[in-house]
N, C-alpha and C positions, 0 to 999 in steps of 0.2 A: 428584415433583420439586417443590420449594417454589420461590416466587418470587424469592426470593435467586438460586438458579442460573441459574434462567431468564432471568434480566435481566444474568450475567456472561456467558453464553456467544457465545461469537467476539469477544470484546473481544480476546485476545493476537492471533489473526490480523487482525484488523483492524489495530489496533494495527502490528502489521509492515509490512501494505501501505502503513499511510500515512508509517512508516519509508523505505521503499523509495523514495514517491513524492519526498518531500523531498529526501533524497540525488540523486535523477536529477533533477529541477529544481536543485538547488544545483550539482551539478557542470556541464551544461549552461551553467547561470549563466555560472559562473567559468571555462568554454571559452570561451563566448563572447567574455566580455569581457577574454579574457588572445587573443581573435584568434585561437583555433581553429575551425576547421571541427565541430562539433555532432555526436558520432559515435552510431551506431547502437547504442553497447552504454547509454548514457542514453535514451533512446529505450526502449530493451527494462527499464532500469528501473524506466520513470514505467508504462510497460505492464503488467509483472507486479505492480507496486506496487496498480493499480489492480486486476487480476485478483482479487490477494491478498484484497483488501477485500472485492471484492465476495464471494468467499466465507465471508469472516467473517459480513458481512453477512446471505448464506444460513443460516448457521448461529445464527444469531439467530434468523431467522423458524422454522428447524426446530421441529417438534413432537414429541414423543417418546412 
């Protein structure tokens, strides 16, 4: 495996958690302050957002 790949890999799942994460912070946001109640399904976005990541994450440090 050359350095090149090594240094791409889990960027796209990372990348999506931290998609994930922005959207469930942003919508929360604009709950909040349009005076809704903060619902559990933002909550489970910023959560798996961060999950996401951190397997990318993992995937970085893998060895092959």
């Amino acid at each position: 495996m050359t350095a090149d790949s090594k240094s791409n890999r889990g960027v796209v799942t990372r990348l999506l958690g931290v998609i994930l994460i922005i959207l469930g912070v942003l919508d929360s946001m604009l709950a909040w302050r349009g005076g809704f109640a903060i619902s559990d399904v933002y909550i489970l976005l910023v959560a798996t957002g961060i999950f996401v990541y951190f397997i990318g994450a993992l995937q970085r440090r893998s060895k092959s």
